[in-house]
Each structure stands twice: as structure tokens, then as C-alpha cells.
N, C-alpha and C positions, 0 to 999 in steps of 0.2 A: 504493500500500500504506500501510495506517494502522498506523504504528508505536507509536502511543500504547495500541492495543488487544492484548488478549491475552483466547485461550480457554484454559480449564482445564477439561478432562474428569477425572472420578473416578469410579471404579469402584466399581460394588453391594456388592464384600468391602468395602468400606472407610467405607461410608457409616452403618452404625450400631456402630462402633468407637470409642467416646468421645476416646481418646489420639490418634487421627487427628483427629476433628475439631476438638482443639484446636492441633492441631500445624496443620490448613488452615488457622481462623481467623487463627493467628499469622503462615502465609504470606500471605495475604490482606491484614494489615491493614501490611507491609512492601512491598505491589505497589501501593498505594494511587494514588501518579505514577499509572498508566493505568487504562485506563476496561477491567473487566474480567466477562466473563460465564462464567459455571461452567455446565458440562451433566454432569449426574449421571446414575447406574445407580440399581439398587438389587434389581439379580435374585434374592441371597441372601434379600432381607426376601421377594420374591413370592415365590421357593420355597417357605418357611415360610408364608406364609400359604396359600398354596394346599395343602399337607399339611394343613395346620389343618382346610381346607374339605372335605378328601377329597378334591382335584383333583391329578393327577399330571401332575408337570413334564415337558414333552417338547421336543425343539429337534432341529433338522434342520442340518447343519452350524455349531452354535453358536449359530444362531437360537431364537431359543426362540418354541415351536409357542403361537398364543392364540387358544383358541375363544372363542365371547362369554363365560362365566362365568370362566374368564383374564382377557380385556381386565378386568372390572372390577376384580380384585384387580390386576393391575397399576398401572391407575389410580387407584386407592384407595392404591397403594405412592408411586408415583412423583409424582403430582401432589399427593396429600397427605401421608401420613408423611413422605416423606424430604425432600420441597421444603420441608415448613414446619422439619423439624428445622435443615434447614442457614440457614434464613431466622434461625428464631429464634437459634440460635448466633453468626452474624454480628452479628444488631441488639445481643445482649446485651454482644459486647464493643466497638458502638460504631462498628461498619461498617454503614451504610444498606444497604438490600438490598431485593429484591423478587425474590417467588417467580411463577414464571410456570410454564404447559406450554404445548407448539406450541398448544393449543387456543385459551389466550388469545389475543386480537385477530389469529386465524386465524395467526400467527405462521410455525407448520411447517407448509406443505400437503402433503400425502401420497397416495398413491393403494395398492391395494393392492399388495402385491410377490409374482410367479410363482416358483416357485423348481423346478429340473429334480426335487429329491428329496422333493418333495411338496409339500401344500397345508400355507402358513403360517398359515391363519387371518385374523385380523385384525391381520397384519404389514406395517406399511405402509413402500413407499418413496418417500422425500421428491423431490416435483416443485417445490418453490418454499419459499423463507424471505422474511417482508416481515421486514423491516429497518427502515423507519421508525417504527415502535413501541419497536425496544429502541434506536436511536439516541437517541431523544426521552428515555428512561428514563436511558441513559449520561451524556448532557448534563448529568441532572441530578446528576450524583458517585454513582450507585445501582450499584450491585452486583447485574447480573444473576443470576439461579440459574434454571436451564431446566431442564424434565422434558421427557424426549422424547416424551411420549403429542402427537400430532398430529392435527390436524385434514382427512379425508380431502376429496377434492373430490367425492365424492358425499355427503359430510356425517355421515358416522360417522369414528369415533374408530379411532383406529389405534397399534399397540404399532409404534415405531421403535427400531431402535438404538442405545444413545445415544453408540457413537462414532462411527456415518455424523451422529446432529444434530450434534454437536461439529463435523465436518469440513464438513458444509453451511453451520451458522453462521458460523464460521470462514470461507469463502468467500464468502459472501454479504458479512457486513463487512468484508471485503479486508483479512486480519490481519495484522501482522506475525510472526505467533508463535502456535502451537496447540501444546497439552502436553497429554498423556496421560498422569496419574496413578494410577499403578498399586499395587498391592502388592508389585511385585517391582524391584528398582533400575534397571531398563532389559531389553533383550534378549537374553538370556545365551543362551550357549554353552559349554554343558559349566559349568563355575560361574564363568565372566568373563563382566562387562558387555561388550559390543560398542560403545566409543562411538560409530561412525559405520557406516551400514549403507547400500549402494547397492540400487537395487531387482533387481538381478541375483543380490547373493548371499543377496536375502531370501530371492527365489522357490524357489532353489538350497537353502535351509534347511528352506524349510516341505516342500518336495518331499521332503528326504531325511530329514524327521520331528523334525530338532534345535530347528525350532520348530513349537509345537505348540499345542493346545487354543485357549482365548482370546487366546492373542497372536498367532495368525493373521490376525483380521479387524481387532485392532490397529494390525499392521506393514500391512496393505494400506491398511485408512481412513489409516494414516499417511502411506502410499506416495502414495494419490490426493491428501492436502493436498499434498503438495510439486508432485507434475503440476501442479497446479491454481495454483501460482505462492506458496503460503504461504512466507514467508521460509524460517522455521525448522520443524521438525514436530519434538516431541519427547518421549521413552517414557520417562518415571520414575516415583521413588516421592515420599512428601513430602519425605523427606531432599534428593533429586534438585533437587526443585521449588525448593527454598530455596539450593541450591548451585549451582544449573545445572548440572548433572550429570545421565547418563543417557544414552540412548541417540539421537543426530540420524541420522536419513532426510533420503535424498538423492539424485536419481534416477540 
């Protein structure tokens, strides 16, 4: 396990929020010790831009459904608006950085994802991450920023989750430590954070509805990083980030 690395996932609410992004760069440039990669959302901007087009938002257990005129607005979201915003916000206070999506140097391989409550579209799930491309990029003191749009293995592009790429990433570079940054200070119930959560009494939560909506595929992607042998896996907000505070998964 490479303790020197750390993933930081942030979520679509949060990504064109100015006072957030300055508050990330500030965590950011105090995590500087490790070699760190960011895998971002940005589902609020593709909603909006899809209203925009006349295209209506649809999702099937919290997935969000992408025909091809989706895929591109998501792709136009994810690999350009919000990856270059958070590029440029980084380089301008002074943190190197590079903007990537799985697409670049085939990075996320994808295939597409079956789902029992229908057809996803061009929803893809991740069959492989190379890792010697952002190695090479970490060496260099660079500040990953990852889009999840990936590259499928019959060669079309594919809309990923960006907290299953978080948790692939995360795995493929043997982390010591994956965070999930959220808008909400951790896991609540009823209005207390839950600092430590076993996977028994997640399932036991989401089952009797006290967690719910998008913290569902949260606490799971969070649940599989811990299976999967990640030190820490951890559910905050940037306050959290900056205090180590929040919510640990723990099987």
C-alpha cells in the first residue's frame, strides 16, 4: 500500500461553487507531502445543460440514463468545463496540475454496464485503469484531476460514475487513503454524523431508508474501497477534508 498517495473525489453540487473551490485549492495546496489525484462529478452542470438543449434528465437507480446526445453534453461537462475549471484554479494558485479523462492514454477502460431496471445507454462499467501514465504524471509533483468519461473497449466513449472511477483509481494505485467529498459533513442519521460505519449497519440503513438518495452508491463505492484492502475510505465535506473528520467505512 502506497501511503504517500491519496484520492479525493468531489461531487457535481460542488464543482461550480466558487467558495468551494477555493476552500479545495486551499486543501490541496496543504496535502502537497503526497502525490495526489482528484476524480470529479459534475451532474448539476449536465443537468443544466441538457435543459438548455431540450434533453431530459433521466437515471435509473441514481445512475443517470445517457443516450448519445447525453454522452456528449456530459462530455463537453466533465472533460471540458469542469476538468479545465479545476485545472485552471489549481495552476493559478500555484499547484501544477493536469487535466485528464479515462479517454486520455486509454487511462479508464470501460465496457458497457447491464442494469436489471433498464437500458443505461452509454453507461459504462470500468474493466481496467493503466496506471503507468498517471504514475509517470505523479513523479512529476503534478496534481492529477480525472473526468470519468472513459474509454470503452469496443472504442466508444462511455459516461462512468465518478465515484466507482474514484474507487477503481484508488485500487489500481494501491492507496493508502480514498475521500469522498461531499456537500454534507459525512453520513448522518437523523442530524448526527456517524463517525464510523460497519458494512452491516450501512446495508441495515439504506434498507430501512435512513440513508438514502446519492449516499447510497457513496457508502457502497465506499464499502467496496475498504473490501478491496484501501486503508482508510472516507465520507466528508471540505471542512471534513481539512480536519479529518467525517465519516470512516469499515467492513
Amino acid at each position: 500500500m502506497n501511503d504517500s498517495r491519496l484520492v479525493i473525489k468531489i461531487g457535481g453540487n460542488e464543482v461550480d461553487d466558487p467558495q468551494f473551490l477555493a476552500g479545495l485549492v486551499g486543501a490541496v495546496k496543504n496535502l502537497r507531502a503526497r502525490q495526489l489525484i482528484i476524480v470529479h462529478g459534475g451532474g448539476k452542470e449536465i443537468a443544466r445543460l441538457q435543459q438548455a438543449l431540450g434533453l431530459a434528465p433521466s437515471f435509473i437507480e441514481g445512475l443517470r440514463v445517457t443516450d448519445t446526445p447525453s454522452l456528449d453534453v456530459a462530455e463537453m461537462v466533465l472533460s471540458g468545463l469542469v476538468n479545465k475549471r479545476l485545472v485552471a484554479r489549481l495552476e493559478t494558485a500555484g499547484v501544477p496540475a493536469i487535466g485528464l479523462s479515462g479517454v486520455d492514454l486509454g487511462l479508464i477502460r470501460a465496457e458497457k454496464m447491464t442494469h436489471p431496471g433498464g437500458d443505461l445507454g452509454w453507461v459504462g462499467r470500468i474493466v481496467e485503469v493503466r496506471t503507468q501514465a498517471l504514475e509517470a504524471l505523479l513523479a512529476q509533483g503534478l496534481v492529477a484531476v480525472v473526468s470519468p468519461i472513459s474509454l470503452g473497449v469496443d472504442g466508444h466513449t462511455y459516461n462512468v460514475n465518478a465515484d466507482h472511477a474514484a474507487l477503481a483509481v484508488a485500487r489500481a494505485l494501491n492507496v493508502s487513503q480514498l475521500i469522498f467529498v461531499s456537500n454534507v459533513p459525512g453520513v448522518l442519521i437523523g442530524e448526527e454524523v456517524v463517525p464510523r460505519l460497519t458494512s452491516r449497519e450501512a446495508e441495515a440503513w439504506i434498507q430501512s431508508g435512513q440513508i438514502s438518495g446519492g449516499m447510497v452508491p457513496k457508502v457502497r463505492s465506499a464499502l467496496e474501497g475498504v473490501a478491496a484492502g484501501i486503508g482508510e475510505v472516507r465520507i466528508t465535506n471540505l471542512t471534513g477534508l481539512q480536519a479529518g473528520s467525517g465519516t470512516s467505512l469499515c467492513c
